[in-house]
mmJSON file of the N, C-alpha and C atoms, coordinates in Angstrom:
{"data_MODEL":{"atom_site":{
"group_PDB":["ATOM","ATOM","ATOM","ATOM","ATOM","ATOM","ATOM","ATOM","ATOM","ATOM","ATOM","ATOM","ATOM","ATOM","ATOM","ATOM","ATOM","ATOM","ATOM","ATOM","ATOM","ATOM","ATOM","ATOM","ATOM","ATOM","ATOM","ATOM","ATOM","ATOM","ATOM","ATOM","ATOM","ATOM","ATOM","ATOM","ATOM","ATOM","ATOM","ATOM","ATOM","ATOM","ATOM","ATOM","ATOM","ATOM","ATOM","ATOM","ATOM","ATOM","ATOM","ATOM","ATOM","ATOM","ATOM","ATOM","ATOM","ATOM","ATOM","ATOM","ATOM","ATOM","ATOM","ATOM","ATOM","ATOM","ATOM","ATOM","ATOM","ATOM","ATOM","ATOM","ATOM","ATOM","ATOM","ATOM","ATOM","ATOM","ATOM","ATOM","ATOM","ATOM","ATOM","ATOM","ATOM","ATOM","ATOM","ATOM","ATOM","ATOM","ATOM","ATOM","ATOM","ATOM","ATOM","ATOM","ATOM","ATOM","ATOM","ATOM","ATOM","ATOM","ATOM","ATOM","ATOM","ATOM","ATOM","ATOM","ATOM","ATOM","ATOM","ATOM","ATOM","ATOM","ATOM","ATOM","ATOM","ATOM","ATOM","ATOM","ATOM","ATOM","ATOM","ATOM","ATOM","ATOM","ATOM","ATOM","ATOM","ATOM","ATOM","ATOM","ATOM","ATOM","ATOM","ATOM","ATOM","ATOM","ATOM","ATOM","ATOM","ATOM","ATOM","ATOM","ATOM","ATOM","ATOM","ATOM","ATOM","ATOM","ATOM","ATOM","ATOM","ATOM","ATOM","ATOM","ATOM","ATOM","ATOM","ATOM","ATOM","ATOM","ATOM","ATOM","ATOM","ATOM","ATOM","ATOM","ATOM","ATOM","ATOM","ATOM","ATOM","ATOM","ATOM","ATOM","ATOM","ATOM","ATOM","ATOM","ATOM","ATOM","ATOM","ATOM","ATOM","ATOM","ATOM","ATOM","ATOM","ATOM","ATOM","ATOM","ATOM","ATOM","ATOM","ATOM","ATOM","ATOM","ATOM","ATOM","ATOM","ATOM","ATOM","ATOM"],
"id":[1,2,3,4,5,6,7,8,9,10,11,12,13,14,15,16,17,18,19,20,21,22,23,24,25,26,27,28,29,30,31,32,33,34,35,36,37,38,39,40,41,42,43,44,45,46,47,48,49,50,51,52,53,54,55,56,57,58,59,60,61,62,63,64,65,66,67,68,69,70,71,72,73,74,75,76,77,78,79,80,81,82,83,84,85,86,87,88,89,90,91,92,93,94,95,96,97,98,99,100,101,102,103,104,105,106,107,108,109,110,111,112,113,114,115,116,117,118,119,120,121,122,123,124,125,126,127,128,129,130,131,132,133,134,135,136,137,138,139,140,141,142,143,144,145,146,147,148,149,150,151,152,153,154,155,156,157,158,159,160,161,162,163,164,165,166,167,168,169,170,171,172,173,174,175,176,177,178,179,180,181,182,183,184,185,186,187,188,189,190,191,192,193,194,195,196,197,198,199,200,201,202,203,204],
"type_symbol":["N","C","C","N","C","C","N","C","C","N","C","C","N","C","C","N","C","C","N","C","C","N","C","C","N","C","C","N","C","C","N","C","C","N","C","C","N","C","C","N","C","C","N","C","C","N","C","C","N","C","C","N","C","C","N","C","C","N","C","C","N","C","C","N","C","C","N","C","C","N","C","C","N","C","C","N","C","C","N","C","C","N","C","C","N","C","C","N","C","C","N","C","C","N","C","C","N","C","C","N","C","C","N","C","C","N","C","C","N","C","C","N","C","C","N","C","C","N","C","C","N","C","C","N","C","C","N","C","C","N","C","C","N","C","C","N","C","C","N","C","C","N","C","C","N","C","C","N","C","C","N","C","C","N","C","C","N","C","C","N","C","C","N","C","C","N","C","C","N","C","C","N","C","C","N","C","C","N","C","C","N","C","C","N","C","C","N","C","C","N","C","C","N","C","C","N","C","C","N","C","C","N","C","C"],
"label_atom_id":["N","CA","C","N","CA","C","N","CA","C","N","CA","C","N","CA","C","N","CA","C","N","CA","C","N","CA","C","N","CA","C","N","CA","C","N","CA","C","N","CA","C","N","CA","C","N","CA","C","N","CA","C","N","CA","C","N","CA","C","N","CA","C","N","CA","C","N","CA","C","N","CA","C","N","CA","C","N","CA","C","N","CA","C","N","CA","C","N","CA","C","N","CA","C","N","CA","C","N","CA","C","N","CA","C","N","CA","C","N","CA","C","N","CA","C","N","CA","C","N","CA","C","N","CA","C","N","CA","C","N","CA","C","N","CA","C","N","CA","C","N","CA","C","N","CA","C","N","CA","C","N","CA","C","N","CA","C","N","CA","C","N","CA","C","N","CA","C","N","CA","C","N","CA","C","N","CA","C","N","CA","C","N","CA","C","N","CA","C","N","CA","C","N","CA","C","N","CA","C","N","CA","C","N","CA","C","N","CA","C","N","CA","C","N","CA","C","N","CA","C","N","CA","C","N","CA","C","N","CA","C","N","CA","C","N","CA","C"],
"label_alt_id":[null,null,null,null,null,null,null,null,null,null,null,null,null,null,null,null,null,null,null,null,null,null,null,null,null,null,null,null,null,null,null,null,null,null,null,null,null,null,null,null,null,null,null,null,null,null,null,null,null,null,null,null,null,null,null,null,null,null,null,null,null,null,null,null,null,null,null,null,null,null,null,null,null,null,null,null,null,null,null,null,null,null,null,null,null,null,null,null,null,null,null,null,null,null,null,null,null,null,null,null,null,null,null,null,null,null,null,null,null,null,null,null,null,null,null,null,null,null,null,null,null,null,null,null,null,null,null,null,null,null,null,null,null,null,null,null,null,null,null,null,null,null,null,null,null,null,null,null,null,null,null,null,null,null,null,null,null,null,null,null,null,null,null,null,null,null,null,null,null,null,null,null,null,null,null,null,null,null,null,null,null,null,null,null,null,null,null,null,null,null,null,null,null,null,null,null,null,null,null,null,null,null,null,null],
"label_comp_id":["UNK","UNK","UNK","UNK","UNK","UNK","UNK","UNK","UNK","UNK","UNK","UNK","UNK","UNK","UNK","UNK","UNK","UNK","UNK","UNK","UNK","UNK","UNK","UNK","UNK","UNK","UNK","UNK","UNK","UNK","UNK","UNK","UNK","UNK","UNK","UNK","UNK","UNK","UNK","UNK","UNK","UNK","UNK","UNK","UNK","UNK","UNK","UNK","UNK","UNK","UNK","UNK","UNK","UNK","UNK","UNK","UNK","UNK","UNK","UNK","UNK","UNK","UNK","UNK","UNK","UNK","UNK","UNK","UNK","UNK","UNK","UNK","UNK","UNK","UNK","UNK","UNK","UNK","UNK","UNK","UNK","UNK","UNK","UNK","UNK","UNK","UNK","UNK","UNK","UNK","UNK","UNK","UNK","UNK","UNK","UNK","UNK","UNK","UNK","UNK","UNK","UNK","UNK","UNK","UNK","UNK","UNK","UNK","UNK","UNK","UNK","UNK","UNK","UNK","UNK","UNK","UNK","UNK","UNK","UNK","UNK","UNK","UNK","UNK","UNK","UNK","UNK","UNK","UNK","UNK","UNK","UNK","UNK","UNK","UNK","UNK","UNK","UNK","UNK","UNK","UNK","UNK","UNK","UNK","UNK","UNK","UNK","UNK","UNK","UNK","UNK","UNK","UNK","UNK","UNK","UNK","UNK","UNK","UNK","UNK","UNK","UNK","UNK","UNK","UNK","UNK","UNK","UNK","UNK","UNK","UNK","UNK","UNK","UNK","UNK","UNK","UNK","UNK","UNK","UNK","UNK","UNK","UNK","UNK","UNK","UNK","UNK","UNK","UNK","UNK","UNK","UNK","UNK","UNK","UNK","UNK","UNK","UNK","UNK","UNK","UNK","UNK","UNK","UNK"],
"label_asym_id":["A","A","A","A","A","A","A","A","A","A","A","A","A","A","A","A","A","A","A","A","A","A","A","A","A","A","A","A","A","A","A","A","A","A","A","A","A","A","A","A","A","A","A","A","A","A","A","A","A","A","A","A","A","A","A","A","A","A","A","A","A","A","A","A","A","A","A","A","A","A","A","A","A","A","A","A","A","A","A","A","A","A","A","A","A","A","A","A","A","A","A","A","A","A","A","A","A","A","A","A","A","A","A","A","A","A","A","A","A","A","A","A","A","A","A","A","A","A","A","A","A","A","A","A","A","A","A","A","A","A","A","A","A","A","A","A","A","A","A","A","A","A","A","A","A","A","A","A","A","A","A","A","A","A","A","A","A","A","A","A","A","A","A","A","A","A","A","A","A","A","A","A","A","A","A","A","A","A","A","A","A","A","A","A","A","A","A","A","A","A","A","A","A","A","A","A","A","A","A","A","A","A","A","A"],
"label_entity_id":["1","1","1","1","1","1","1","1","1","1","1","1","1","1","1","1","1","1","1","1","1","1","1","1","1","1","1","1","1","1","1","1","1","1","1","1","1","1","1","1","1","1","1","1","1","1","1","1","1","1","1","1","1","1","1","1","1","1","1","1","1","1","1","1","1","1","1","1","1","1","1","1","1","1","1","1","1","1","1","1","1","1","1","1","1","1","1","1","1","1","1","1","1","1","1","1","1","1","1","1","1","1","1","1","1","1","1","1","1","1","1","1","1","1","1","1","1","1","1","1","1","1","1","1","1","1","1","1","1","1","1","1","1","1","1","1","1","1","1","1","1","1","1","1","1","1","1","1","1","1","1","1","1","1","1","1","1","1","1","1","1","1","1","1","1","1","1","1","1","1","1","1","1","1","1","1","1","1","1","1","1","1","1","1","1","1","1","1","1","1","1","1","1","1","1","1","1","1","1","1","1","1","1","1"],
"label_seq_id":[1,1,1,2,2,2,3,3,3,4,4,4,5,5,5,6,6,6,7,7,7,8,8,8,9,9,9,10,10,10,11,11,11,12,12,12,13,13,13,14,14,14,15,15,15,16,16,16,17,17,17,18,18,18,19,19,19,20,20,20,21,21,21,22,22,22,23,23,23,24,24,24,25,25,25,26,26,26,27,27,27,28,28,28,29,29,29,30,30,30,31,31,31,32,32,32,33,33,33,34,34,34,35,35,35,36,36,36,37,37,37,38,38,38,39,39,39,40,40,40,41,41,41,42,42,42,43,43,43,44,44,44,45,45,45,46,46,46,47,47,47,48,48,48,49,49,49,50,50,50,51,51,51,52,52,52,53,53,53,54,54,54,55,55,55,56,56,56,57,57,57,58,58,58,59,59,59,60,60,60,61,61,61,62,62,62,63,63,63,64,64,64,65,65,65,66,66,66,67,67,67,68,68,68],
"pdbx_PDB_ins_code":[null,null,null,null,null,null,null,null,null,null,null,null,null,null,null,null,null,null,null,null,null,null,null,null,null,null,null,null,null,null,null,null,null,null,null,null,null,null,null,null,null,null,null,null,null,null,null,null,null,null,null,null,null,null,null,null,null,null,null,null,null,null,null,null,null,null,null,null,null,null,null,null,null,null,null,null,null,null,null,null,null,null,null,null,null,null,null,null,null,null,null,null,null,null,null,null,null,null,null,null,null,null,null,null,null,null,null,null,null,null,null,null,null,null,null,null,null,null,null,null,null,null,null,null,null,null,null,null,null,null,null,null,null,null,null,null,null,null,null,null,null,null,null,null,null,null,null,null,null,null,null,null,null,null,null,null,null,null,null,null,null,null,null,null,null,null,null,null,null,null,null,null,null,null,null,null,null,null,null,null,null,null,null,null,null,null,null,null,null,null,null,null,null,null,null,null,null,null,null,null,null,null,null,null],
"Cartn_x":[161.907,161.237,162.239,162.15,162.602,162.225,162.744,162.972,161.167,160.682,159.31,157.96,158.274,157.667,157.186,158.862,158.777,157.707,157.892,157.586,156.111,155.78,153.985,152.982,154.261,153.771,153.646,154.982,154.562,153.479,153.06,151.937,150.754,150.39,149.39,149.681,150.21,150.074,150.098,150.214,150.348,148.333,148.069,146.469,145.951,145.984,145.313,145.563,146.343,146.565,145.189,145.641,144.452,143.112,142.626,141.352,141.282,142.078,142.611,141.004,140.567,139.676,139.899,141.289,141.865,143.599,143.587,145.175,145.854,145.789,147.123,147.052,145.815,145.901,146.56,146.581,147.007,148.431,148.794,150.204,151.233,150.555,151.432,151.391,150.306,150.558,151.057,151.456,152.475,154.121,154.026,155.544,155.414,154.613,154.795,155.419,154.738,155.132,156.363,156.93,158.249,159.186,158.771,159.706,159.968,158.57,158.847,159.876,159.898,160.261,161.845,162.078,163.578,164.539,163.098,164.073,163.812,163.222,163.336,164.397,164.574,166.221,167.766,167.366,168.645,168.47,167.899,167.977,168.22,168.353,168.83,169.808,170.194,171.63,172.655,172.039,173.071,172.815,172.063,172.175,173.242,173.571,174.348,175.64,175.998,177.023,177.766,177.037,177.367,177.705,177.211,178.172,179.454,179.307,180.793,182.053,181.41,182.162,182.671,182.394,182.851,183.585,184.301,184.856,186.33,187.579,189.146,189.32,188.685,189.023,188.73,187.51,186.752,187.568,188.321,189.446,190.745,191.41,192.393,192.296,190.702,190.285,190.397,190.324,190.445,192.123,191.906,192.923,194.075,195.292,195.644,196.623,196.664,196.702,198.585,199.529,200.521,201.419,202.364,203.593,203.807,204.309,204.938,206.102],
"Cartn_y":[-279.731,-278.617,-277.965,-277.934,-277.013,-275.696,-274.872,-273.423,-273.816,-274.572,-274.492,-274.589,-275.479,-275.467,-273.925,-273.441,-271.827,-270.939,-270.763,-270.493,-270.276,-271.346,-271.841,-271.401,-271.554,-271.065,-269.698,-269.122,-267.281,-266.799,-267.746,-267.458,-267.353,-268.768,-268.89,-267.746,-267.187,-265.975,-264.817,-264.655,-263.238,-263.323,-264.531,-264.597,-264.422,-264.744,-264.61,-263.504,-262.552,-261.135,-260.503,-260.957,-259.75,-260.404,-261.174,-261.846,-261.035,-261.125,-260.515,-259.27,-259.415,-258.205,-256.791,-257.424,-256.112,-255.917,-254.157,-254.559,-254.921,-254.587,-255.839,-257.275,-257.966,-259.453,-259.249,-258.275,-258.305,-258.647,-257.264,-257.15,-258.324,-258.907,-260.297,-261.91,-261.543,-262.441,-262.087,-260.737,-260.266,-260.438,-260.188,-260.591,-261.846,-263.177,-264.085,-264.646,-264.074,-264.451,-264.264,-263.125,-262.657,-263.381,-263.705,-264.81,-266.208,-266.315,-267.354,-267.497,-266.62,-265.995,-265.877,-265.583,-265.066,-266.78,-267.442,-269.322,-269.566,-269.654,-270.079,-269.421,-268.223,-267.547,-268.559,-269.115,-269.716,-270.795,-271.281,-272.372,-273.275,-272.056,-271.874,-271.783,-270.397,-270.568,-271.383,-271.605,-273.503,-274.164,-274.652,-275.705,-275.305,-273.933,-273.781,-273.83,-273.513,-273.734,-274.521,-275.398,-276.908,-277.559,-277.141,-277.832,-277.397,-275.736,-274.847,-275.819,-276.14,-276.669,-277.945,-278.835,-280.088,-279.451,-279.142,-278.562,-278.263,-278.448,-278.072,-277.131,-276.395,-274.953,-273.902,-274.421,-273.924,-274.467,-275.458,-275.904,-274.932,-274.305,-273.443,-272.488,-271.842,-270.603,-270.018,-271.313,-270.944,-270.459,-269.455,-269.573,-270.218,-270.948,-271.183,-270.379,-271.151,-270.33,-269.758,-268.945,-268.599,-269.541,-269.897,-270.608,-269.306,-270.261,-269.625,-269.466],
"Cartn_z":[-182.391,-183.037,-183.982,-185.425,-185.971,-186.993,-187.359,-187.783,-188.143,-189.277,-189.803,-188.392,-187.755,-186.475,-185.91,-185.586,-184.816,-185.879,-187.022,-187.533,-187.831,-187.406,-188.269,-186.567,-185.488,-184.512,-183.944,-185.117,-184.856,-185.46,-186.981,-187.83,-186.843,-186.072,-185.562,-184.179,-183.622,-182.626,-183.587,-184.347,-185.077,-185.587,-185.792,-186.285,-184.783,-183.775,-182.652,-181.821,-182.721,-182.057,-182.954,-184.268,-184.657,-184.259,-183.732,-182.701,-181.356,-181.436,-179.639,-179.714,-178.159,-178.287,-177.884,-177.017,-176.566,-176.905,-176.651,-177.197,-176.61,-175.021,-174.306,-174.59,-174.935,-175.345,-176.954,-177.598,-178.857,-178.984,-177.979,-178.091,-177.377,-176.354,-176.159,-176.992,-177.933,-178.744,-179.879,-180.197,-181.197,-180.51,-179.185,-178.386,-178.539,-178.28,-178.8,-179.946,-180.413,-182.388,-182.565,-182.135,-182.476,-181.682,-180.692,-179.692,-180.931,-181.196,-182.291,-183.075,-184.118,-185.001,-185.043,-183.516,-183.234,-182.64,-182.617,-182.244,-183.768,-184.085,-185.865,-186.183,-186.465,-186.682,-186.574,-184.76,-184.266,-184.424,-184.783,-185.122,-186.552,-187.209,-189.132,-188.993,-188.009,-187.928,-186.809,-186.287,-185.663,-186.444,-187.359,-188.248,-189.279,-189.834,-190.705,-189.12,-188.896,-188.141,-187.852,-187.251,-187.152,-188.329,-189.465,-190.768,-191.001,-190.992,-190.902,-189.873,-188.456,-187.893,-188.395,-189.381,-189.79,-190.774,-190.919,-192.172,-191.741,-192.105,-191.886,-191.852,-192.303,-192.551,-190.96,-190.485,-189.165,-188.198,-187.932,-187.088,-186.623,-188.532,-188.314,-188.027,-187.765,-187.447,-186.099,-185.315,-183.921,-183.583,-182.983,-182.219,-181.019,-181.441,-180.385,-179.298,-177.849,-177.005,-177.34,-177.372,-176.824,-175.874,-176.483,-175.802,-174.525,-173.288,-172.205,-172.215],
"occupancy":[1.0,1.0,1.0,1.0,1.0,1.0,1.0,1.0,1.0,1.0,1.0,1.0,1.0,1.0,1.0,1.0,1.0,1.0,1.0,1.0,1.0,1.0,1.0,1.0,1.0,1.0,1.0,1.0,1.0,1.0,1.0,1.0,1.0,1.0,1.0,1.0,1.0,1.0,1.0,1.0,1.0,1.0,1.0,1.0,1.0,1.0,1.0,1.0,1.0,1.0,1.0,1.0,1.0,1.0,1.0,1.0,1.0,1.0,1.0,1.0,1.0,1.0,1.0,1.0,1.0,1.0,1.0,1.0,1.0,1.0,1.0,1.0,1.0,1.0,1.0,1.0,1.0,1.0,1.0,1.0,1.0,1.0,1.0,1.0,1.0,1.0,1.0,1.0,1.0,1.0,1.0,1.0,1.0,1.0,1.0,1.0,1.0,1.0,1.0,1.0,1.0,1.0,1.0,1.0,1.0,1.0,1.0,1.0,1.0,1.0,1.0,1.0,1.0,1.0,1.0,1.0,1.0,1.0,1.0,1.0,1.0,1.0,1.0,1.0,1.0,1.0,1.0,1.0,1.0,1.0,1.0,1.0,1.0,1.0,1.0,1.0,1.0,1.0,1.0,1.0,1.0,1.0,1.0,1.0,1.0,1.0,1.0,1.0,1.0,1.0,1.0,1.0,1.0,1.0,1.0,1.0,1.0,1.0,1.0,1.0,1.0,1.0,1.0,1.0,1.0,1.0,1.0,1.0,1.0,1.0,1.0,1.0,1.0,1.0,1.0,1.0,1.0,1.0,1.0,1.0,1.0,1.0,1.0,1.0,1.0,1.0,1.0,1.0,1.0,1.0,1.0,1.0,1.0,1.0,1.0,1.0,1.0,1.0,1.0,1.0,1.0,1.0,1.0,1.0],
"B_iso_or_equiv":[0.0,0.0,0.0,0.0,0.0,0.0,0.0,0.0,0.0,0.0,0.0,0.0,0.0,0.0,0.0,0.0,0.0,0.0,0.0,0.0,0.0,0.0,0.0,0.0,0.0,0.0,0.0,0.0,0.0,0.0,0.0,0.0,0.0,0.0,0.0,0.0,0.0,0.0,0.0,0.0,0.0,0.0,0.0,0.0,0.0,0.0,0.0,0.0,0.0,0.0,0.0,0.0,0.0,0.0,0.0,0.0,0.0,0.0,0.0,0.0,0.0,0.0,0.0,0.0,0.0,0.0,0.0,0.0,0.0,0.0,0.0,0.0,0.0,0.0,0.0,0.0,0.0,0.0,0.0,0.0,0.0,0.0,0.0,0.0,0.0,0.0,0.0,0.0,0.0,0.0,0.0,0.0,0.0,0.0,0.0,0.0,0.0,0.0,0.0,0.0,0.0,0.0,0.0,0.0,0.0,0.0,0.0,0.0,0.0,0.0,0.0,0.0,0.0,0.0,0.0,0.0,0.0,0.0,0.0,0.0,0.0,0.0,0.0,0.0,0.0,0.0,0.0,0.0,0.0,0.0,0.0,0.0,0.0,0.0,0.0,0.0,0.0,0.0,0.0,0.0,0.0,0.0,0.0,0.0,0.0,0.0,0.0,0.0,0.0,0.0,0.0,0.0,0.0,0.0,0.0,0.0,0.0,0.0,0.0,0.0,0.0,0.0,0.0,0.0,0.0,0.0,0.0,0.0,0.0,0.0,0.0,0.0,0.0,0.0,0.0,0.0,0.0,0.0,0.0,0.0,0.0,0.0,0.0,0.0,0.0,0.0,0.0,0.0,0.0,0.0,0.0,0.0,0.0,0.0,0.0,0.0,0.0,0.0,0.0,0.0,0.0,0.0,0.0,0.0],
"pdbx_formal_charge":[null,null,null,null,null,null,null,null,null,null,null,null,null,null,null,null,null,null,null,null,null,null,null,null,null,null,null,null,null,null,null,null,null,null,null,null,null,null,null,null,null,null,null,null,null,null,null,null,null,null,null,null,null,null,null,null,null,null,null,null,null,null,null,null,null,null,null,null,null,null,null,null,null,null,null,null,null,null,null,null,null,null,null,null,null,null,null,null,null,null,null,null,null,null,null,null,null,null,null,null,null,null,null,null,null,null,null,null,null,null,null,null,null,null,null,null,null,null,null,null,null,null,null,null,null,null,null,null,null,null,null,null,null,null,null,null,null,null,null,null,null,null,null,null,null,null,null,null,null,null,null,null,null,null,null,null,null,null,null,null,null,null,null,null,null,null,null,null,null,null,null,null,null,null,null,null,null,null,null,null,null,null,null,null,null,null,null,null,null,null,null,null,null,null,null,null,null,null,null,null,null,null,null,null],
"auth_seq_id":[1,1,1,2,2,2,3,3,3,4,4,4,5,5,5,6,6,6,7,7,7,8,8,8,9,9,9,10,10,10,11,11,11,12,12,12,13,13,13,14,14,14,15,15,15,16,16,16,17,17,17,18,18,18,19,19,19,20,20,20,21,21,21,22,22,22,23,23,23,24,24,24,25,25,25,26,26,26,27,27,27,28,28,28,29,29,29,30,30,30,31,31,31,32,32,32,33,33,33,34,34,34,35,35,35,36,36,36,37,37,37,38,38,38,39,39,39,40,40,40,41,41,41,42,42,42,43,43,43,44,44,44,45,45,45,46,46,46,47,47,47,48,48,48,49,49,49,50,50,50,51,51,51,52,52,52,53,53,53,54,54,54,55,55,55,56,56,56,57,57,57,58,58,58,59,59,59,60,60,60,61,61,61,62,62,62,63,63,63,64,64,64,65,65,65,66,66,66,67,67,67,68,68,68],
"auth_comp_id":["UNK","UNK","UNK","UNK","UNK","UNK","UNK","UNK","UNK","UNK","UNK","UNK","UNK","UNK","UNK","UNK","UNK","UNK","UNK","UNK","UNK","UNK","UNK","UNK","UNK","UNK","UNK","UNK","UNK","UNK","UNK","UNK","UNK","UNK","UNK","UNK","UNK","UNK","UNK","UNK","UNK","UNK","UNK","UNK","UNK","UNK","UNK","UNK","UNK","UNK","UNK","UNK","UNK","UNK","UNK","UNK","UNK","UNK","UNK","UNK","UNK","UNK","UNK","UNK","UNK","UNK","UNK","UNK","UNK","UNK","UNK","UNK","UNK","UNK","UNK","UNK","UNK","UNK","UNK","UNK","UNK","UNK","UNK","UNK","UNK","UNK","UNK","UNK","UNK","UNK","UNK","UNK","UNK","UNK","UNK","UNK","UNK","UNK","UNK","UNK","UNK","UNK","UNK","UNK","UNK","UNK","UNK","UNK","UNK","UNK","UNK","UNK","UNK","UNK","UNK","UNK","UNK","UNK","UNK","UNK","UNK","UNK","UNK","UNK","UNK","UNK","UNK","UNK","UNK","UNK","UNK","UNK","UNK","UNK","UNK","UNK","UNK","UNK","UNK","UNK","UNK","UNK","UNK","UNK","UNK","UNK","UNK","UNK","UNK","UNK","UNK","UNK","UNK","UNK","UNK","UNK","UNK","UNK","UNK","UNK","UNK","UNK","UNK","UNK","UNK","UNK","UNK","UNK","UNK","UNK","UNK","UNK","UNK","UNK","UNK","UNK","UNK","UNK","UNK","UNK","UNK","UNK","UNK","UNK","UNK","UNK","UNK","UNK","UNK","UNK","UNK","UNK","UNK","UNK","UNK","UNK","UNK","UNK","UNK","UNK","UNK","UNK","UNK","UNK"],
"auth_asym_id":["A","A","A","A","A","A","A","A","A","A","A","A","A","A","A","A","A","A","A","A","A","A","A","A","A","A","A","A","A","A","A","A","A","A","A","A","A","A","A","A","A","A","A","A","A","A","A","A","A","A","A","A","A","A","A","A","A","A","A","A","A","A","A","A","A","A","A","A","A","A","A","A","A","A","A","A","A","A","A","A","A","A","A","A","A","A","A","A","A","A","A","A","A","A","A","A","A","A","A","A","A","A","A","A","A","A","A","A","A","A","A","A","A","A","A","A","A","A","A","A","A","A","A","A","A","A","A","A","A","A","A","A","A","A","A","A","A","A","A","A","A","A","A","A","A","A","A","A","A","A","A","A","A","A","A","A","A","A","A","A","A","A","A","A","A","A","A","A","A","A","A","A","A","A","A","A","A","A","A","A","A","A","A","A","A","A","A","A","A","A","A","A","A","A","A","A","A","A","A","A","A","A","A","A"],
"auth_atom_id":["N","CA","C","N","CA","C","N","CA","C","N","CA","C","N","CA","C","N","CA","C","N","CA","C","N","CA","C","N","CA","C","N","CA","C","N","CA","C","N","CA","C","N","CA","C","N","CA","C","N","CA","C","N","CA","C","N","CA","C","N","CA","C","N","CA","C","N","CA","C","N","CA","C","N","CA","C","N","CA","C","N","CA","C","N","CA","C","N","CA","C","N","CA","C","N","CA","C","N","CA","C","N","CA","C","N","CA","C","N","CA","C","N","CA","C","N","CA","C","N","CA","C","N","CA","C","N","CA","C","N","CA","C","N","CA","C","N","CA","C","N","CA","C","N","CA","C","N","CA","C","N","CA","C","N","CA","C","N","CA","C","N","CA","C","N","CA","C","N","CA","C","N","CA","C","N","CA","C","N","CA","C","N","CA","C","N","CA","C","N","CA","C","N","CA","C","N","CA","C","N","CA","C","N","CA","C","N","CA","C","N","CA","C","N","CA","C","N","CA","C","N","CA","C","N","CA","C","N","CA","C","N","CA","C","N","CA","C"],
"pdbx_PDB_model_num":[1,1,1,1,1,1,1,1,1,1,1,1,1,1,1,1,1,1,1,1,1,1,1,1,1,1,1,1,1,1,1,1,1,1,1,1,1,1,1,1,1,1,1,1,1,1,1,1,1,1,1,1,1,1,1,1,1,1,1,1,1,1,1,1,1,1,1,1,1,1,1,1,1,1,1,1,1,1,1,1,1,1,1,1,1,1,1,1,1,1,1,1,1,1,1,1,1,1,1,1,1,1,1,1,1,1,1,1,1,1,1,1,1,1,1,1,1,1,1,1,1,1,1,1,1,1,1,1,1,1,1,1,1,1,1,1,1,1,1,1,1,1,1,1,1,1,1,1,1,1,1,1,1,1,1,1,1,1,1,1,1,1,1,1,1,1,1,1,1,1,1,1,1,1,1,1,1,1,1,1,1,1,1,1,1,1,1,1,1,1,1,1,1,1,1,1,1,1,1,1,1,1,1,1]
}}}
């Protein structure tokens, strides 16, 4: 599953909130959506990440540990 997936699946709970007949069915398919919404997020950003990490530069960044 990625970011467009989460995505098309917060669309479709954000449409079945405003269906919803009541507002507690509303409002958990608006917490839905946003659950969505918030893995589409992480998942943009691990993909940018994981490139950062192939890179020399993201290697010297880490810290190493202190001689004893």
């Amino acid at each position: 599953m990625n970011a467009a997936d989460c995505n098309a699946r917060a669309a479709h709970c954000a449409a079945n909130a405003e269906l919803a007949g009541t507002e507690v069915v509303a409002s958990e398919f608006l917490k839905l959506a946003a659950q969505w919404r918030a893995m589409a997020v992480r998942d943009i950003f691990l993909g940018v990440a994981a490139d950062l990490a192939d890179t020399p530069l993201a290697l010297s960044a880490i810290p190493r540990p202190l001689p004893i």
